[in-house]
N, C-alpha and C positions, 0 to 999 in steps of 0.2 A: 362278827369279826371285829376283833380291838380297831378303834381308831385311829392310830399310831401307824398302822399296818396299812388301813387304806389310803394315811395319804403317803405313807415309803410309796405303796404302789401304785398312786397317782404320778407322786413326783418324778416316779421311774419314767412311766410312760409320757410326762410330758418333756423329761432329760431326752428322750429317744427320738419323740417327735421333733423335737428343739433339733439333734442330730442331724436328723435327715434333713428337716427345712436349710440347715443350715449348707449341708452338702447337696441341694439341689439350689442356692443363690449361688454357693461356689461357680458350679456349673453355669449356670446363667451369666454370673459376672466375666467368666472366660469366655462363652460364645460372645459377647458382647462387647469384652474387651478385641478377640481377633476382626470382628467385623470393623470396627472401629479402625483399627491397623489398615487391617483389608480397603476399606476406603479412603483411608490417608493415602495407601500407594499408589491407589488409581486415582486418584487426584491429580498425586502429583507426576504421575504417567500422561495424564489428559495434558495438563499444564502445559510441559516438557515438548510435547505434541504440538500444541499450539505455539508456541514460541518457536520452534526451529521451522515451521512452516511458513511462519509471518517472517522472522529472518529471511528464508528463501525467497518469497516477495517480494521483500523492501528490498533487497538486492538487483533481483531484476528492475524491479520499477526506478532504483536509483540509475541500474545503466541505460534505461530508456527516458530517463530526464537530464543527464549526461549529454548523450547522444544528442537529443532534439534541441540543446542550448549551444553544443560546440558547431550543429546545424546553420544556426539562428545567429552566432555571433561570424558564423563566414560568409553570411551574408555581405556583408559592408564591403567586402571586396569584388565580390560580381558587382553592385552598386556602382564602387567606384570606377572600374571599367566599362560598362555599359554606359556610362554617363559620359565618356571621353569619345563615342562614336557619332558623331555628326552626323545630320539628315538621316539618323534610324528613324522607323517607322513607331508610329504609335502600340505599341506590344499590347494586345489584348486578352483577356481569357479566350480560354480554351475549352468550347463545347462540344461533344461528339461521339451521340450515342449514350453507354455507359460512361463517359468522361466530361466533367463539369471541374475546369479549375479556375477561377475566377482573376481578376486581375489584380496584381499587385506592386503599389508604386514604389519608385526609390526611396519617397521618404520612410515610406511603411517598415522597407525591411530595415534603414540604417536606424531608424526608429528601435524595432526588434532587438537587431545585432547590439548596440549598446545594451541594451537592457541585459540580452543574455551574458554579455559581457560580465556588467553589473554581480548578474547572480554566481557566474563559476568564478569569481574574481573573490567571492566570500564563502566557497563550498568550501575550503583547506580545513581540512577537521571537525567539517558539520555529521551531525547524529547522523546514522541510519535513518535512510526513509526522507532526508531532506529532498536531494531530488527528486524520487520518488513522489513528494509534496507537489514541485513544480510539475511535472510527467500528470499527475492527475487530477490536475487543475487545468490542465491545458498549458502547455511550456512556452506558446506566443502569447498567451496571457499574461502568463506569469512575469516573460519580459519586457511588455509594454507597460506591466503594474509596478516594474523598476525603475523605471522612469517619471512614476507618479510621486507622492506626498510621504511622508512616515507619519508618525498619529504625532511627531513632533513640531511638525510643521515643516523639516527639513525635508530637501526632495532626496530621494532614494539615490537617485543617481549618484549623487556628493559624499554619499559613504562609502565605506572602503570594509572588505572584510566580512567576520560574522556579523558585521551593523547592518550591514547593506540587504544580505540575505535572510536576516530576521526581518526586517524592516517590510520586505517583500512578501515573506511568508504571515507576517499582522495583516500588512494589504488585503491578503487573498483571505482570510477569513482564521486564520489559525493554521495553515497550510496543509499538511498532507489525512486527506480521508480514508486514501487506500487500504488501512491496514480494518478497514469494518467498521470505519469510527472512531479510531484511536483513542486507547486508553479505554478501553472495556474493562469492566471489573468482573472478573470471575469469582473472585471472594475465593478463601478457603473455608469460611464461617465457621462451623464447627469440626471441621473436620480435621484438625491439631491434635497432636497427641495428648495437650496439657488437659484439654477438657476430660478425660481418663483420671484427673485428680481426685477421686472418691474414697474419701481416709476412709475404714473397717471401722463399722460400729459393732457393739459388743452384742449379743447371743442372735443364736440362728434367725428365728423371726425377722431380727431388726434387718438383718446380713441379706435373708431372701427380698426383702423390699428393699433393698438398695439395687442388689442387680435387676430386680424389675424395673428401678431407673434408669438405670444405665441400658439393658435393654431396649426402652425407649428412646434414647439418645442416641444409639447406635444406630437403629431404624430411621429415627429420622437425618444422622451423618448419611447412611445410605441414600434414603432419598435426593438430599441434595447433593450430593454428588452425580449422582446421574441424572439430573437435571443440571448442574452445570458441565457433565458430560455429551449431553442434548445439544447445549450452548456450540461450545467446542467444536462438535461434527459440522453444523454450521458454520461455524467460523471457518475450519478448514477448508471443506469442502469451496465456501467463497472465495477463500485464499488460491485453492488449489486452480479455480475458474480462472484468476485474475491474474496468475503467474503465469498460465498456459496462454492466454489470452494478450496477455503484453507480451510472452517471448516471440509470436508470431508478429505482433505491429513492429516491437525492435527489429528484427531477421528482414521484414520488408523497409523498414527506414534505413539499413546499411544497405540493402541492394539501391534502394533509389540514391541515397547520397553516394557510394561507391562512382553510381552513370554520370552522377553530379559532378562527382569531384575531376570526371577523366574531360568532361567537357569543358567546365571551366578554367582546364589546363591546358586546353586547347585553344578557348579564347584568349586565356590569356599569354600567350603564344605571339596570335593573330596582331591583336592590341599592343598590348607592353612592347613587345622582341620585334615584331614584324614591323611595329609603328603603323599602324591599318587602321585609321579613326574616320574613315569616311564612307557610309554608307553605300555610299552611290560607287565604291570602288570594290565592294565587297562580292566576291565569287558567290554563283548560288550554293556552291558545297557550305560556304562561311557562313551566310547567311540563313542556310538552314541550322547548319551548327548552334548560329546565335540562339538561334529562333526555338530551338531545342532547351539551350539552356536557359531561357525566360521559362519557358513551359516546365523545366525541373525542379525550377525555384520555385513555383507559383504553387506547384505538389507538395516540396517538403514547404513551405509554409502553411499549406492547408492541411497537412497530417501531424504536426507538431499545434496547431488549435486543438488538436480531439484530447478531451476530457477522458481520461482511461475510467474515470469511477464518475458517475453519475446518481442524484436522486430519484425513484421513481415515485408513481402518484399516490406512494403509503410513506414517502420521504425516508425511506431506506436507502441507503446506500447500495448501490449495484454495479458490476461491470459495464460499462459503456459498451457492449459485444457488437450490437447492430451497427454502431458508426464505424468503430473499428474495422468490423470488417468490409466496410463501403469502401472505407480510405485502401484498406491493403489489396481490393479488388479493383480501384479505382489505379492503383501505382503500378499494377501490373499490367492492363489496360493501358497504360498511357506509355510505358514500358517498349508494350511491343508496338505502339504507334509512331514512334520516334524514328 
């Protein structure tokens, strides 16, 4: 067979083979290229997911650090009226049974009530999750830590505004944990469309080894995506605990402040309007009345200390669930003992 002839039909059959290699990289580079897609959208479905979850949180958590600071600065007005009644008795805690609420002095709360003052005095257009910050740090904390130092040397109190309430939020450690830690990085890493930049090199062969690259790439976009889809369930799932778990302490600190607020309208009644500053003249209905609203302060004081988010003994971040629900079982309890 002429020479000429065997290599036409060599170079046939390696044109053919070239062919087909070539239209099986095609192939490959499209399964490759949709997976790629494919886990960009679930990316950013997961993403999407997370973010409107942790919104729903920091919402709550900001009405329940709201709450326990408009709590904390109405203090100063039971203060000052209890302070105007002459030969009262020494008000002690309150132990009995399931109820343990400890004592709390006038200076403690007008101590507090400033502080919380301090902080909603600077919330006017603070981020998402600012109160929230103070709610899960403990909101008595937060406002006896306004009353403390700034890293300036300036005391906290003397600020006015967003100064005052950053000031507080450096105090406490960088302020709010709630949201898992804040500022978790889920990365998109590879998982962009732009990484898909793989110019066409020239004959089949070269063309089947590139989509065998990109194959690879694609596999591992998949991979970590659902390994930061992994992420995500967790995150949620912690978020979904935390929301559920503060919309219950909130729900119980509006019933106790609600009984708070109807008594100390009462006393202040008694006091202010009636002119009634003398113990010793006091009815025992008034007297229990008083004696009621010492014991409702002394509650929303000790359930505005609970830490909504707490570290556990792997230094994770976790729902404070067990105190929380002492306090909401403790306010109900103390509730029907009134």
């Amino acid at each position: 067979m002429p020479l000429p002839f065997i290599l036409g039909v060599g170079a046939a059959i390696a044109a053919v083979a070239g062919v087909g290699s070539g239209i099986n990289g095609a192939a490959k580079m499209k399964e490759a290229n949709d997976t790629m897609e494919s886990a960009e959208r679930r990316h950013k479905r997961n993403l999407e997911r997370y973010e409107n979850r942790s919104n729903l949180t920091m919402k709550k958590l900001d009405e329940v650090g709201n709450k326990e600071l408009n709590i904390l600065k109405s203090f100063v007005e039971f203060s000052d009226i209890i302070e105007k009644i002459q030969n009262r008795p020494e008000f002690k805690g309150y132990r009995k049974e399931s109820i343990n609420i400890p004592k709390v002095s006038t200076e403690e709360l007008k101590e507090v009530s400033i502080g919380a003052g301090v902080l909603l005095g600077g919330m006017s257009g603070a981020a998402l999750g600012t109160a929230g910050g103070f709610a899960a740090a403990g909101a008595t904390t937060a406002a006896v830590t306004a009353l403390g130092t700034a890293s300036t040397g300036t005391a906290i109190a003397s600020l006015s505004g967003a100064a005052a309430t950053n000031a507080a939020l450096a105090a406490l450690g960088g302020g709010s944990i709630a949201a898992g830690g804040g500022g978790i990085a889920l990365g998109s890493t590879i998982l962009g469309a732009s990484t898909l930049g793989v110019g066409l090199l020239v004959g089949g062969v070269i063309f089947n080894l590139v989509g065998g690259s990109l194959s690879n790439k694609a596999d591992e976009a998949w991979a970590q995506m659902l390994k930061a889809e992994e992420e995500v369930d967790k995150l949620c799932m912690y978020l979904s605990r935390l929301y559920e778990v503060a919309g219950r302490f909130y729900d119980s600190l509006v019933i106790v402040d609600t009984c708070y607020q109807r008594h100390l309208q009462r006393l202040r009644n008694i006091v202010n309007v009636q002119y009634k500053r003398n113990w010793n003249y006091f009815t025992d209905e008034e007297r229990c009345l008083t004696e009621n609203t010492v014991l409702l302060v002394g509650l929303l004081f000790s359930m505005c200390k609970v830490k909504l988010v707490v570290k556990n003994y792997a230094d994770e971040t976790v729902v404070n669930e067990y105190e929380i629900n002492e306090k909401i079982k403790t306010a109900e309890n103390t509730l029907l003992s009134l």
